[in-house]
N, C-alpha and C positions, 0 to 999 in steps of 0.2 A: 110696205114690205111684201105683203101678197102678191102685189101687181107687178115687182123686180123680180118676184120669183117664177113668175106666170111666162113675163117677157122673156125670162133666163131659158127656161122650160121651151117657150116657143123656137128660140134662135138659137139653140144649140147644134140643129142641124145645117146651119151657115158657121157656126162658129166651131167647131173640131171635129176628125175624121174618126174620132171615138171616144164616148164618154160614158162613165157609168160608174156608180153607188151603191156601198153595200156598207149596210150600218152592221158594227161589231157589237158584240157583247159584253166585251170592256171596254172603257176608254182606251184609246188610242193617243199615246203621248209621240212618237216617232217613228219614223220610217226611212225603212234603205232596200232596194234592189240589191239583192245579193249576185256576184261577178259569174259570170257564165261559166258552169260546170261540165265536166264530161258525165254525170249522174244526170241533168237534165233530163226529162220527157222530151222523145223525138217528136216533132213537130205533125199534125196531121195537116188534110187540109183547109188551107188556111187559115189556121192555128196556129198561135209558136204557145210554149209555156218557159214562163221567166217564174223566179221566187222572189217574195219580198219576208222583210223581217218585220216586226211590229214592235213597240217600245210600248207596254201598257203600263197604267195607273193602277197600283193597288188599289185591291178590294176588300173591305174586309172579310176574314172568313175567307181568303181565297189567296194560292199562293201564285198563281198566273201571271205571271210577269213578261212572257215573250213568246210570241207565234210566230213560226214562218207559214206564208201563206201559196198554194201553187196555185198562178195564174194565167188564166187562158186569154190571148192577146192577140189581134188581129194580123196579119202578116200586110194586107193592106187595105187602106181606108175605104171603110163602109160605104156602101151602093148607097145614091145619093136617094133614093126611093125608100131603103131601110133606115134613113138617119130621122127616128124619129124617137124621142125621149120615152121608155114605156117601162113596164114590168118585164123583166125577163126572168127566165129561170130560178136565178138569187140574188138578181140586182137590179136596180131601174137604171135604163140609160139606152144606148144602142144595141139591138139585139146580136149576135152573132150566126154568121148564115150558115146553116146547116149544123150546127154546136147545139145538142141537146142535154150534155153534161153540165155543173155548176161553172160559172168562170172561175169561183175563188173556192178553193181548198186547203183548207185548214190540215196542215201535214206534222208539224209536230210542235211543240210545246216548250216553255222553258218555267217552272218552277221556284223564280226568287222572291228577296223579301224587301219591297219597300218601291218607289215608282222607278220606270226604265224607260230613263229621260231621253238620250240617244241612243240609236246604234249606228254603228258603220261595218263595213265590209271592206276586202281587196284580197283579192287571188296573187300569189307571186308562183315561181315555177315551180311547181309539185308540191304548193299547199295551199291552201283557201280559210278563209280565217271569219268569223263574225267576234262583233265587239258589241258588248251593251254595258253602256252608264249607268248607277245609281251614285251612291255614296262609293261603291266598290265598282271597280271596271268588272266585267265577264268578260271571258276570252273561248270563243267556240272553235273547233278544226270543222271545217264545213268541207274538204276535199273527199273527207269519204262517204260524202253523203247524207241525205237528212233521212231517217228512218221514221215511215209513218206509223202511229202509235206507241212512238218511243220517243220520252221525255230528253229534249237537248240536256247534258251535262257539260259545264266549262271546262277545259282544261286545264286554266289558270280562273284564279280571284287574286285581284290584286287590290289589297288594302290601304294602299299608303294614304288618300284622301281623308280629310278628315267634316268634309260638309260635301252635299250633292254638288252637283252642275253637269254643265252641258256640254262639253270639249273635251273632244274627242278627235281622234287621226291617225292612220293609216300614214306611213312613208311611203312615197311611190315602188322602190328599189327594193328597197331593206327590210325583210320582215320586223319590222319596230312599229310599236303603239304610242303616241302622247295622250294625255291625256290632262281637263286644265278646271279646276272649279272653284267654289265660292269660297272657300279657305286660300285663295291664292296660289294655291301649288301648281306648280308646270312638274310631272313624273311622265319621265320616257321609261318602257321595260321594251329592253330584247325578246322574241317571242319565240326563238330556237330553245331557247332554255329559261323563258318566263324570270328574269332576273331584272332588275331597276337599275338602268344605266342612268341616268340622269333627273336629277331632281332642281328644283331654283321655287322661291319662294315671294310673295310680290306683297305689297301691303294693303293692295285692292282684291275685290271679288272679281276671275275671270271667266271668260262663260264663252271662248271656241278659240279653237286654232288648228291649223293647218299647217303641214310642212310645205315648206319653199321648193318645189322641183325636184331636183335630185342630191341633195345639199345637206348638210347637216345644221339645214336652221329652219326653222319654226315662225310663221307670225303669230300672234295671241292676242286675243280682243279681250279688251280690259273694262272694267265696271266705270272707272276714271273719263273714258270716252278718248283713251290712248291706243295705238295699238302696241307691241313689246316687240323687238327682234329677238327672239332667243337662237345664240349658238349652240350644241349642245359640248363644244370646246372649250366653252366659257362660262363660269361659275355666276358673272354681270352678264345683264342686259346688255346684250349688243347695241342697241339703237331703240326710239322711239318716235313715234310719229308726234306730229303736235297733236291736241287734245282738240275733241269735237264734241256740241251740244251734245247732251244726254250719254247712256252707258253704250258703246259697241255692244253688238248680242251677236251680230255674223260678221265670218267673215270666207273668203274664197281668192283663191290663186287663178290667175290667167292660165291654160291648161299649154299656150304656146312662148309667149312669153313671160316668163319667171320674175320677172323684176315689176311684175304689173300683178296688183290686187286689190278687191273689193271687200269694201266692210259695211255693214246695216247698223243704225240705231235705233234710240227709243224714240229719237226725233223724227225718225219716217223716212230721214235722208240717208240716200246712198253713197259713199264715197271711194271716190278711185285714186288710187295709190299708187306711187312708181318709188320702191324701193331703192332709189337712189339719189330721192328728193325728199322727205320724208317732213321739210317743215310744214308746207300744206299740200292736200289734194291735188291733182292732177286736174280733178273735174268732178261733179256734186250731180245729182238728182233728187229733187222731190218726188220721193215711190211711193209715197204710203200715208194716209190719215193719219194712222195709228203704230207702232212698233215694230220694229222687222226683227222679225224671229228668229229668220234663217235667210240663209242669200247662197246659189249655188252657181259657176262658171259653166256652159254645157259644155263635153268633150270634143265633141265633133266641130262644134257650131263657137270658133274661140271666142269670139266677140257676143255671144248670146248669153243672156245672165237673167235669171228670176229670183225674188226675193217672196218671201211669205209673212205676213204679218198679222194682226191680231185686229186690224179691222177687216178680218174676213176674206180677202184675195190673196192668190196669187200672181205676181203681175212680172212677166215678162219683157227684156228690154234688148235691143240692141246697141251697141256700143258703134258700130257704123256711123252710126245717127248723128253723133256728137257732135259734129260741124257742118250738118244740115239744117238748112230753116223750115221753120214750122211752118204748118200749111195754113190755110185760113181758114178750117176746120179748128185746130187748135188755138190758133188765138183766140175765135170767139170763145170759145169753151173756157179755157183759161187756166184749165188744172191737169192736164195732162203734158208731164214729161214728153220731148221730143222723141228722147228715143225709148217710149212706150210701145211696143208693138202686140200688143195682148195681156187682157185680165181676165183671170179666174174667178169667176163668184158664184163657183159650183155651194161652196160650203154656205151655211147658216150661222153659223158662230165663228169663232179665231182660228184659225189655222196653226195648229202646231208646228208640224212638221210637213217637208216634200223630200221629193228626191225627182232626176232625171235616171231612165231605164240605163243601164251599165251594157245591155248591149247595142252592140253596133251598127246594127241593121234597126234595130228601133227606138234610136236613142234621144227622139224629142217627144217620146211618151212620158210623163209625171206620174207620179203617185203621191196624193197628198193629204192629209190627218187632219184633224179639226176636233174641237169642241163639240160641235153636235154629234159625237162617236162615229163619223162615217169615212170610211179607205174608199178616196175614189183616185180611178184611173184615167187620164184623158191624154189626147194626143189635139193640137191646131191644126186648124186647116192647112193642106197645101198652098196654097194663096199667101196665109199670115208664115209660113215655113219655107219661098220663095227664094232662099239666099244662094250664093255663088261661095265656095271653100274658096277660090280665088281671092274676091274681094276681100274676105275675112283676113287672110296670110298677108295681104296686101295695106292692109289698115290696123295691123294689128302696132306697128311701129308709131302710128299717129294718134294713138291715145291719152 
């Protein structure tokens, strides 16, 4: 384990244009990049600063339940001479050139009772929202700004839950929240006026979902290893996928086309879905030793997809790949997915949570959580980030 870590430590500066670690003081259960704000810090040079949210583990004796954190982020990838793994200011990793300040600041605080298993974000026109899971949703107005030393209060708590979980979602259009967990409950609330439009009940424990595009329907990863179409015009289950080894835990929407989505299990395999065939997959991956936690679509990048799981990586794939042959690197090797294009084994323990940056200019930057308490940031090489938006648009029908 030393000697993976030693190698890791060595080849980081062939393997991403920035990377770096800062162990918290609580556990770190989740993470989200919060949507680019007109309150942001203006960029110096070559500096941008983006925010993140934190999802922490209660402690006892402590009522700390949610950080947003400001972070200082390269505008572009690190002199190949500075890409060396070290101590810097308040983190190990790649130093920042001419940045004497901390990268990570700690700007304000959130106050709840009990663990704050996700959170999400989404800005719509002239408001910005944060969401955080426990038993109870939190519901934050993040538009006017986060005020340092001034504890977050929610706008809304919304109770209808009656056990934890992990599903949660942002509508792209509509400011509306779902929300899906281990008591089986799918509850939509409108968030103009925090009122519960939509509620449906399931006989399984479900643990994420995602709205469909621009639509008023929902998928929902089920404990069963099904996934649920939920309308929210429809009191029943719209549809369901056939059932797959072990419980769904993630799941993710193609960001271009709609009728296309990804779900993670306990089994390690990835599956891809075309909502308009629903009896089996489209197409399967083996990602992962151990459980996949979380699995996200990038925005930019449609065909780019990472999943995070609890043996430790994050592991990156492209969906291009799919009816490419393996090279004869992989065959001898044997256990690497085709379309693997990058693994993370920044972390030490399980990987909670990640997320991909929400803005545009640096949006194949990750942020991602773990069991050994540490929020690290990284970005892949130019090289491993090589792709064509053409080919993507172009391939995206061929899935």
């Amino acid at each position: 384990m030393e000697e993976e870590r030693h190698n890791w430590l060595v080849n980081t500066r062939v393997l991403y244009n920035f990377i770096s670690c800062i162990r918290l003081p609580h556990q770190p259960l989740a993470v989200e990049f919060l949507p680019t704000m007109s309150w942001r810090r203006e960029a110096v040079e070559g500096v941008a600063f983006q925010y993140l949210a934190c999802g922490l583990q209660a402690e006892p004796g402590e009522n700390v339940s949610l950080y947003v954190i400001e972070v200082a982020m390269p505008t572009e990838p690190i002199k190949e001479e500075l890409r060396r793994y070290s101590q810097c200011v308040d983190y190990e990793g790649f130093p920042l050139e001419n940045y004497r300040e901390p990268m990570y600041q700690c700007v304000s605080k959130g106050e709840l009772s009990g663990d704050i298993n996700r959170v999400r974000s989404h800005a719509y026109e002239g408001k910005g929202f944060l969401a955080a899971k426990s038993t109870d949703v939190y519901v934050y107005d993040i538009e006017r700004g986060i005020k340092e030393d001034e504890d977050l209060k929610p706008i809304f708590t919304f109770s209808d839950h009656e056990k934890e979980g992990y599903g949660l979602a942002f509508h792209k259009n509509n400011p509306t929240l779902g929300s899906c967990s281990d008591d089986g409950l799918v509850n939509v609330w409108e968030l103009n006026e925090g009122k519960l439009v939509y509620n449906f009940q399931y006989p399984e424990g479900l643990n994420c979902m995602e709205f469909l595009g621009e639509e008023n329907r929902a998928v929902v990863a089920a404990e069963d290893g099904r996934v649920l179409i939920v309308d929210m015009r429809q009191p029943d289950v719209a549809g369901k996928t056939a059932n797959v080894d072990g419980a769904i835990n993630a799941i993710s929407c193609h960001r271009l086309n709609h009728d296309i989505f990804a779900t993670g299990s306990t089994s390690g395999v990835v599956h891809i879905w075309d909502y308009r065939k629903l009896d089996q997959p489209v197409h399967e991956i083996k990602a992962h030793d151990g459980s996949i936690v979380r699995l996200h679509f990038n925005d930019s990048y449609p065909n780019l997809f990472a999943s995070a799981s609890d043996d430790s990586t994050v592991r990156v794939f492209d969906l291009d790949e799919v009816d490419s042959e393996p090279d004869d690197m992989d065959e001898d090797e044997g256990d690497s997915a085709n379309e693997l294009v990058f693994t993370h084994t920044g972390h030490q323990e399980q990987v909670y949570d990640f997320c991909w940056s929400a803005d545009g200019s640096m949006d194949t930057f990750v942020a991602s959580v773990g069991e050994d308490y540490c929020l690290q940031l990284w970005q892949m090489t130019d090289d491993i980030l090589n792709y064509s938006s053409d080919d993507d648009d172009e391939n995206t029908d061929n899935i």
